[in-house]
C-alpha positions as CSV (number, residue, x, y, z in Angstrom):
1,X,90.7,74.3,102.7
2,X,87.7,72.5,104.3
3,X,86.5,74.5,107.5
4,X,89.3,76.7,107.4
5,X,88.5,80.7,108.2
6,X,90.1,83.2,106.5
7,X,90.3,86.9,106.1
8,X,90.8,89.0,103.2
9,X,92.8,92.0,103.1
10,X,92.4,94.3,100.1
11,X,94.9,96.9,99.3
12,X,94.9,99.4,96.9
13,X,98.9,98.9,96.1
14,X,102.1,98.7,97.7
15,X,103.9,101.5,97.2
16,X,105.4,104.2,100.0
17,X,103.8,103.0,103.1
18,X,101.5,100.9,102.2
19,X,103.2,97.2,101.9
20,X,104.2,97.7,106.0
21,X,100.6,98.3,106.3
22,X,100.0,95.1,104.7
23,X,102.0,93.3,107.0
24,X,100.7,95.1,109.8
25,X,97.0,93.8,109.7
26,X,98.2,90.7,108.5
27,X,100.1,90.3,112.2
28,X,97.1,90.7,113.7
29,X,96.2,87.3,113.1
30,X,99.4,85.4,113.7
31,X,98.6,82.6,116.0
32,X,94.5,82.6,115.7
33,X,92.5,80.2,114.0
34,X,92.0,82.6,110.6
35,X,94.4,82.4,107.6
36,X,95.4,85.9,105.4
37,X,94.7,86.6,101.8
38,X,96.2,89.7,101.0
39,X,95.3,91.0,97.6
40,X,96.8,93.7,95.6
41,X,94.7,95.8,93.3
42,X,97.9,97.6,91.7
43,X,101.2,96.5,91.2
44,X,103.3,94.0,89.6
45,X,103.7,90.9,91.4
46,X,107.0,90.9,93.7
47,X,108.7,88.1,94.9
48,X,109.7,90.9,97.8
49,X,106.3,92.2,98.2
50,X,104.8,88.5,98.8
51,X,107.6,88.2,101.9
52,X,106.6,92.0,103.2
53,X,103.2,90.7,103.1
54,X,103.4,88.4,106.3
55,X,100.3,87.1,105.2
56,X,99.6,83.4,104.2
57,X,98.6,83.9,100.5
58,X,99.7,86.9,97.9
59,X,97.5,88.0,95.2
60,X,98.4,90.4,92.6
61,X,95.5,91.6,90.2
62,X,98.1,93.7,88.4
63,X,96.3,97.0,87.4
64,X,97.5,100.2,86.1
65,X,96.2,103.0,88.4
66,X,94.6,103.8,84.9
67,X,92.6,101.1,84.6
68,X,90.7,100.9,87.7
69,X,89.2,104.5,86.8
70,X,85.6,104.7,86.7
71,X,83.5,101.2,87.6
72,X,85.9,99.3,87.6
73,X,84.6,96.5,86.3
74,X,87.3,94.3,85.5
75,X,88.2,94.3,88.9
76,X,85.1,93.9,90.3
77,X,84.8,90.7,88.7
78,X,88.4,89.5,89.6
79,X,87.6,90.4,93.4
80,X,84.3,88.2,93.1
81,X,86.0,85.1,91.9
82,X,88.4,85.0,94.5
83,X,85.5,85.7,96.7
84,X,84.0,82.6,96.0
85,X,87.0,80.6,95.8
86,X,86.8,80.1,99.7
87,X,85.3,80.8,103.4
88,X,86.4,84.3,104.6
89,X,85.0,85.7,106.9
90,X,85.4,89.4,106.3
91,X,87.7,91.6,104.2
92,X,90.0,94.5,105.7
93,X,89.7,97.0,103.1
94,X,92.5,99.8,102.4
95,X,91.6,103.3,101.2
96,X,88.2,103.9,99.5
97,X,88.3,101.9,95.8
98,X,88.9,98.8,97.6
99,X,86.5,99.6,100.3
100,X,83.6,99.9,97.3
101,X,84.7,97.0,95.0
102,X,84.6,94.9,98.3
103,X,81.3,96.2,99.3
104,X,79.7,96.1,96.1
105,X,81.1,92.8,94.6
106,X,80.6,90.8,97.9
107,X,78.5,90.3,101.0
108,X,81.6,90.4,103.9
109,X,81.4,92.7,106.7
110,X,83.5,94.9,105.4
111,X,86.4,97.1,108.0
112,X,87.7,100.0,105.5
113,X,91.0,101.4,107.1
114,X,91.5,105.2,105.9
115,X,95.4,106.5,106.1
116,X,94.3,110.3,105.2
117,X,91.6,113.0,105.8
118,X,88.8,114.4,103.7
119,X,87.6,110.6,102.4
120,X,84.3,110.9,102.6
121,X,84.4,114.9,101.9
122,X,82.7,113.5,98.4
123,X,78.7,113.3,98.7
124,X,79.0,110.5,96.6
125,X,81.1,108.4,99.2
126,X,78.8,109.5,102.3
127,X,76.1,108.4,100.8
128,X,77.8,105.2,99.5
129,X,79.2,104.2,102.9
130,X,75.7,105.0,104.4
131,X,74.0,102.5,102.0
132,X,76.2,100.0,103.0
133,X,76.6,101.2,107.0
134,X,75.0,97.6,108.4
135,X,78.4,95.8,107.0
136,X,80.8,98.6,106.9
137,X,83.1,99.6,109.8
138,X,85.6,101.7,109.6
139,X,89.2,102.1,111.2
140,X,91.1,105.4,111.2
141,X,95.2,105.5,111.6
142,X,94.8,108.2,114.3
143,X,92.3,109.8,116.3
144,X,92.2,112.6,114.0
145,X,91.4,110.8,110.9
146,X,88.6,108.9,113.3
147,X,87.0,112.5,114.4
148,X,87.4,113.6,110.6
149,X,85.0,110.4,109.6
150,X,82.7,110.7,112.5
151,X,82.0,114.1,111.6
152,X,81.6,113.5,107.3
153,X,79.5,109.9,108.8
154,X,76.9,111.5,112.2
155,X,74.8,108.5,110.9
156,X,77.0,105.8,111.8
157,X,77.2,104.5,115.8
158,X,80.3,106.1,116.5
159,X,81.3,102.7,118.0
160,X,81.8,101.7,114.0
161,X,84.2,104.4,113.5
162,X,87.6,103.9,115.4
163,X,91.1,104.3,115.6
164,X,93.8,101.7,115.0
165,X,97.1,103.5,115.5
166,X,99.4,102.6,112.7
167,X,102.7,100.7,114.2
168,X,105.8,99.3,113.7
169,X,107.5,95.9,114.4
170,X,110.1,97.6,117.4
171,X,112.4,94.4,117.4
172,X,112.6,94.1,113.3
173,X,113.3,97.9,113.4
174,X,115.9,98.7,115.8
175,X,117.7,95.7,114.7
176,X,118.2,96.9,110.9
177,X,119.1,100.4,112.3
178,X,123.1,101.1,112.2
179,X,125.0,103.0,114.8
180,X,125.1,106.8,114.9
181,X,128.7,106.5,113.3
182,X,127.8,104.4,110.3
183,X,124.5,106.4,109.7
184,X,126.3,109.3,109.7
185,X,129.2,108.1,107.4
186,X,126.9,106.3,105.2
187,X,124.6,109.8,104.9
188,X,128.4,112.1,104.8
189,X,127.6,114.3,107.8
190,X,130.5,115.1,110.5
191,X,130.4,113.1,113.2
192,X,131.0,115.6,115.9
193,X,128.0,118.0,115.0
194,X,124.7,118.5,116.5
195,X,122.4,117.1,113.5
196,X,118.3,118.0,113.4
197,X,116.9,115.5,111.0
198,X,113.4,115.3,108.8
199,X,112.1,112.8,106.6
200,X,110.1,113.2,103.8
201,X,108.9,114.2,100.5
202,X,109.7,118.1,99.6
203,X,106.3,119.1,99.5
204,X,104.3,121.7,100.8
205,X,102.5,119.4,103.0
206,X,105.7,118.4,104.9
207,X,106.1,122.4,105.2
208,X,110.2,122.0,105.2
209,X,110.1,125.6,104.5
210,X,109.1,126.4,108.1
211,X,111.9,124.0,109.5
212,X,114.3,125.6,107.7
213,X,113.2,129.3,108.7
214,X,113.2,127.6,112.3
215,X,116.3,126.2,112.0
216,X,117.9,129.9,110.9
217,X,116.6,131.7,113.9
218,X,117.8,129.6,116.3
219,X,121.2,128.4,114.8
220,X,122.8,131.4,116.8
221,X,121.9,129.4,120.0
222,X,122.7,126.1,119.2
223,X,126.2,124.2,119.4
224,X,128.7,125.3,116.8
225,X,128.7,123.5,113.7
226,X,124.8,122.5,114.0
227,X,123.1,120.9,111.2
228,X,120.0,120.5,109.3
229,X,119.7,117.3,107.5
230,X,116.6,116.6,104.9
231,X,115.9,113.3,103.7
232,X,113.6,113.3,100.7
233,X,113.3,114.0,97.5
234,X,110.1,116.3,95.4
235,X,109.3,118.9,93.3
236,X,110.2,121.6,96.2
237,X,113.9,120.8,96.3
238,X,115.3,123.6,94.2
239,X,113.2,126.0,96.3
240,X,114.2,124.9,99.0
241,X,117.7,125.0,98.4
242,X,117.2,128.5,97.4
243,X,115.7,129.7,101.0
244,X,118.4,128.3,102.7
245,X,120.6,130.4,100.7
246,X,118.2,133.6,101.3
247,X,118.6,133.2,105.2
248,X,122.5,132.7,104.9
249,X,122.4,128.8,106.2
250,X,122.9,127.1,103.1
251,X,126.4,125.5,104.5
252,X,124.3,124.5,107.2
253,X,121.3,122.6,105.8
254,X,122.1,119.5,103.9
255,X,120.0,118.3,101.7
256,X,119.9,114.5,101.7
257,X,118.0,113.2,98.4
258,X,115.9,110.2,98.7
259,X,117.9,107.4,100.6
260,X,116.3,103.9,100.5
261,X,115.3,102.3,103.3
262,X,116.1,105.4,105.1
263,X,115.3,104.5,108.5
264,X,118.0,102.6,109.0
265,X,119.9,105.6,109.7
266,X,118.0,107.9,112.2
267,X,120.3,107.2,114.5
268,X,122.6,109.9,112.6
269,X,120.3,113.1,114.3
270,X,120.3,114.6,117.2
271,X,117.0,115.7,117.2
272,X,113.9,114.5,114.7
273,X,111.7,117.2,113.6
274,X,108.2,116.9,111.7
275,X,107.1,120.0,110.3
276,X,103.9,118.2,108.4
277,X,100.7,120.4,107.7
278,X,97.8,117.9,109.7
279,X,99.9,114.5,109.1
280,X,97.3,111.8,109.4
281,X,99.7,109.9,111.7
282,X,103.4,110.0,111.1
283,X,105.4,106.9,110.6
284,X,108.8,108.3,110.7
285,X,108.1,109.5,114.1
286,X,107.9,106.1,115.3
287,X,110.9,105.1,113.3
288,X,112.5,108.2,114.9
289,X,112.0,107.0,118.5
290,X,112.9,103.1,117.6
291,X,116.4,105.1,117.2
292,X,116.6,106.8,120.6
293,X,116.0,109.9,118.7
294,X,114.2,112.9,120.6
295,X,111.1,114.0,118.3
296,X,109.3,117.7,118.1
297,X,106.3,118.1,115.8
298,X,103.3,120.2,114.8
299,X,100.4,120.2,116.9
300,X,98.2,118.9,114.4
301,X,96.6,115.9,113.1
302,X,97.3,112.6,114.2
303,X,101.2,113.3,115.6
304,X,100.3,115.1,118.4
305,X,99.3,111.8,119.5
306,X,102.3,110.4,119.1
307,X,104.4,113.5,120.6
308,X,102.4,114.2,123.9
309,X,104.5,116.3,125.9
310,X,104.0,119.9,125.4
311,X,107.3,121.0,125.3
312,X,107.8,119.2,122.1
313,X,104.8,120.5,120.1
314,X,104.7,123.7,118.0
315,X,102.0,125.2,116.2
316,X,101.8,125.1,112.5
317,X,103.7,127.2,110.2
318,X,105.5,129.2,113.0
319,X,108.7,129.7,112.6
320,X,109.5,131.3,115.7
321,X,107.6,129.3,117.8
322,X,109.7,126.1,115.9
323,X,112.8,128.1,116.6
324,X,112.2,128.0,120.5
325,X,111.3,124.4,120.3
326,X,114.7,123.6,118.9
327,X,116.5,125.8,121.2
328,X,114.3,124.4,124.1
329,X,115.1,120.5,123.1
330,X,118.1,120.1,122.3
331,X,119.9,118.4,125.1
332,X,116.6,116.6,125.6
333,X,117.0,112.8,126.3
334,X,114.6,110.3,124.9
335,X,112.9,109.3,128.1
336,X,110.0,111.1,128.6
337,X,108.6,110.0,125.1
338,X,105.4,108.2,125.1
339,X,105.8,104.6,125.1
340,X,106.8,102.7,122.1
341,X,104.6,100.1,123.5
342,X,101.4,101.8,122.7
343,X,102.6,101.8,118.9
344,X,103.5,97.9,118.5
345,X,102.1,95.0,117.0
346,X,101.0,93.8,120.1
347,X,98.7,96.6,121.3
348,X,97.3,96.8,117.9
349,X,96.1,92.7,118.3
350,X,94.5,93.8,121.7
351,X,93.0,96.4,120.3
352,X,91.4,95.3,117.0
353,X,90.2,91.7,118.6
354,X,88.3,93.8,121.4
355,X,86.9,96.2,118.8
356,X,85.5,93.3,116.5
């Protein structure tokens, strides 16, 4: 261990989304001179886990969510004894409770990466982060959550608040997705229809209520046979179902539950649609257009980033406007989507080593 450098990335857990983002700032460092710690402050240790880490060493401290309430104490001093077991040189912090316990229980320079907006709404966390300002830098996953910190943080250089566009490993992606045919047995939809897809959880956030009003007022205009297809699961469901009815399109809009692993079938749509209230970035857009997929969005938080051209943007919560969009895209080709490039692994080394 003598004179080896090493980084430690704390993560809050690994559940949803946030095990590839373990992996993807441990990639960062593949072929440098520093090693990866990557620590777990929830969760059960995971022999699957420890391989989506990428990272050189796996930690599990193995809280309930329960039991990291309040100080936080026994975690605090769990997180300073692995501090001291070796050299790092800083700690890459996810979401705010491991951005404090890092700050508080060590003496890194601290980068705290923030997946949502409204963290540092709270006094109490401005005018934590602003205690700690000389150590703390922060990373957002779009340039909307960036703009959302600079303006709760007018204090810090805004040099120290930056974007790091979340990303996906192209190659590993495209190669566990299966062909159109097989996605669309595997998911039971025809194979000869024209299929809009979305993905995620039936919540109000994801607004599927609006896609499906969309999807009604223009079904008259698209090909015979079109289709909705909703992959996700949530709370919404029964409602949901229930609109569809209302509008007279329930034999139209299937309703996929949740499918593991479900990117591996994009390739089943014709035509991705996120209908997300402010999404702070948008994964599954990425995933979409790893599949060839044509994507249309809100034009809100972070995915307007990702979907640039305006054609392919709607406003939030309009139904008409969504309709048009559908009706506009869809015998739209893939190839005057922004460049997958700008989302890889690759860009986001370039980026981060510039920025530190």
């Amino acid at each position: 261990m003598s004179g080896q450098k090493w980084v430690l990335q704390f993560c809050h857990g690994y559940d949803g989304p946030f095990l590839d983002c373990a992996r993807q700032y441990a990639v960062l460092f593949k072929d440098t001179e520093y090693k990866v710690c990557t620590v777990y402050l929830t969760g059960a240790p995971s022999e699957e886990v420890i391989q989506g880490s990428t990272s050189d060493e796996v930690v599990f401290f193995n809280y309930r969510s329960k039991d990291i309430r309040g100080l936080k104490l026994a975690a605090i001093r769990d997180f300073k004894k692995l501090v001291a077991s070796r050299d790092f040189a800083f700690c890459i912090a996810h979401r705010f409770k491991p951005i404090y316990i890092a700050l508080l229980r060590s003496k890194l320079p601290v980068i705290g990466v923030h997946h949502a907006f409204g963290d540092y709404k709270r006094l109490s966390r401005r005018l934590f982060a602003n205690v700690f300002k000389q150590r703390l830098r922060l990373l957002g996953v779009s340039n909307a959550v960036r703009d959302d910190m600079r303006a709760c943080l007018p204090s810090f250089k805004p040099e120290n608040i930056e974007t790091l566009y979340n990303r996906i490993d192209v190659e590993a992606v495209q190669a566990e997705q299966v062909s159109r045919e097989a996605a669309r047995e595997f998911l039971n939809l025809p194979q000869d229809a024209w299929i809009v897809g979305n993905v995620g959880r039936l919540h109000p956030d994801k607004d599927q209520a609006t896609l499906i009003k969309g999807f009604a007022l223009a079904l008259p205009t698209l090909p015979a046979g079109s289709l909705l297809a909703i992959m996700g699961s949530g709370r919404l469901e029964q409602s949901l179902k229930n609109l569809a009815v209302e509008l007279g399109v329930a034999d139209s809009v299937r309703f996929l539950g949740q499918v593991p692993n479900g990117r591996r079938y994009f390739k089943a749509f014709d035509l991705f649609a996120l209908t997300s209230d402010h999404e702070p970035f948008g994964m599954v857009l990425l995933e979409a257009m790893a599949a060839g997929v044509p994507v249309i969005a809100t034009d809100c938080g972070g995915a307007r980033e990702v979907v640039s051209a305006p054609e392919c943007l709607f406003p939030l919560a309009a139904s008409a406007a969504l309709a048009e969009t559908l009706m506009l895209n869809y015998s739209r080709q893939q190839a005057d989507q922004p460049s997958l490039l700008l989302f890889s692994d690759e860009k986001a080394r370039e980026t981060f080593f510039a920025w530190i």
